[in-house]
C-alpha positions as CSV (number, residue, x, y, z in Angstrom):
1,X,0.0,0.0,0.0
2,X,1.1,3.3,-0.9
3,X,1.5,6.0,2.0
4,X,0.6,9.4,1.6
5,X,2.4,12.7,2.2
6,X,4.4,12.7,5.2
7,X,5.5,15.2,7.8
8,X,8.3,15.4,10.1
9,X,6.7,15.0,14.2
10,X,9.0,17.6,15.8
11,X,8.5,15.2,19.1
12,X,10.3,12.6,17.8
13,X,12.2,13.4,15.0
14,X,11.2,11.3,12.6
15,X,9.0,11.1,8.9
16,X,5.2,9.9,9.5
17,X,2.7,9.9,7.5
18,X,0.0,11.8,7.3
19,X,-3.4,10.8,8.7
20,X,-5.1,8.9,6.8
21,X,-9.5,9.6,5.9
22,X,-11.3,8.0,8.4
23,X,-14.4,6.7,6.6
24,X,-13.9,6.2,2.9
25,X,-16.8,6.7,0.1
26,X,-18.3,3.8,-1.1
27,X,-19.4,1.6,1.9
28,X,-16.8,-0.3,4.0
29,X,-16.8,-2.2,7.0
30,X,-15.4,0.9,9.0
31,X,-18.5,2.7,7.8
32,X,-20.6,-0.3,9.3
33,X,-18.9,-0.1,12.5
34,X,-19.2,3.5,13.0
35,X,-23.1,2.9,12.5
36,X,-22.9,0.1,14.7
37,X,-21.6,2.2,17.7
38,X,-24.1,4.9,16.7
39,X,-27.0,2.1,17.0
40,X,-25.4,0.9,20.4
41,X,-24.6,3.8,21.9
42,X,-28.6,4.8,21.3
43,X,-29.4,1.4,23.0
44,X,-27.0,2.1,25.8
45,X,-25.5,-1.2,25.0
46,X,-22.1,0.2,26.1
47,X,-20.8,-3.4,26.2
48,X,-21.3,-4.0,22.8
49,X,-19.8,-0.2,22.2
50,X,-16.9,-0.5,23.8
51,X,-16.2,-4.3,21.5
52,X,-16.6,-2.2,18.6
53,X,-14.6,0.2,19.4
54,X,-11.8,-2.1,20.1
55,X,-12.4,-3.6,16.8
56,X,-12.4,-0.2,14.7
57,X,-9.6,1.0,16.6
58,X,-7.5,-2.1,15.3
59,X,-8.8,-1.7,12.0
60,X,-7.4,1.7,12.0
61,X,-4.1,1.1,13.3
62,X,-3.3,-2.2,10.7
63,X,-4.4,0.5,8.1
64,X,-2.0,2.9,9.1
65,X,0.8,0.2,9.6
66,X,1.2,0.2,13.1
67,X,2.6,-3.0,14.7
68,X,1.6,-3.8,18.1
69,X,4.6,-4.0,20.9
70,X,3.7,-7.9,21.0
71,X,3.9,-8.5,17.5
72,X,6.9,-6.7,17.3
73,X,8.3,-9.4,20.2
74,X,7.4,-12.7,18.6
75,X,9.1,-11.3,15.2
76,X,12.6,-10.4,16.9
77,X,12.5,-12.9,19.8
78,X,10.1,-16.0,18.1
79,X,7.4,-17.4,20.2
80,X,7.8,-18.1,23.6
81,X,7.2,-21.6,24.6
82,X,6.0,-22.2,28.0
């Protein structure tokens, strides 16, 4: 996947990209979680919110390429065996 234009984060030092759009024309699973939340949140079911949430949030973060700290273990260290 392509990245987008990119900006230096004074913070840190380093090139990141920019944001990328939220919701996208056309339909997309994000678009059915967003209306999901909307639909729960009216319900009060904040259980089933906070789930998709959780779920949108990861969508997000795999979309802008962002590894998670555990992911990032097992592919330096291998799996653990226990």
């Amino acid at each position: 996947m392509a990245s987008g234009p990119s900006k230096t984060n004074p913070i840190r030092g380093v090139e990141e990209p920019e944001p990328v759009a939220l919701l996208s024309p056309g339909g997309t699973v994000e678009d059915a979680l967003a209306r999901a939340i909307e639909g729960a949140v009216a319900a009060g079911r904040w259980d089933v919110v906070a789930q998709l949430a959780r779920e949108l949030e990861a969508r997000w973060l795999a979309l802008a390429g962002v590894t998670s700290l555990a992911d990032e273990r097992i592919r330096r260290e291998g799996p653990r065996s226990h």
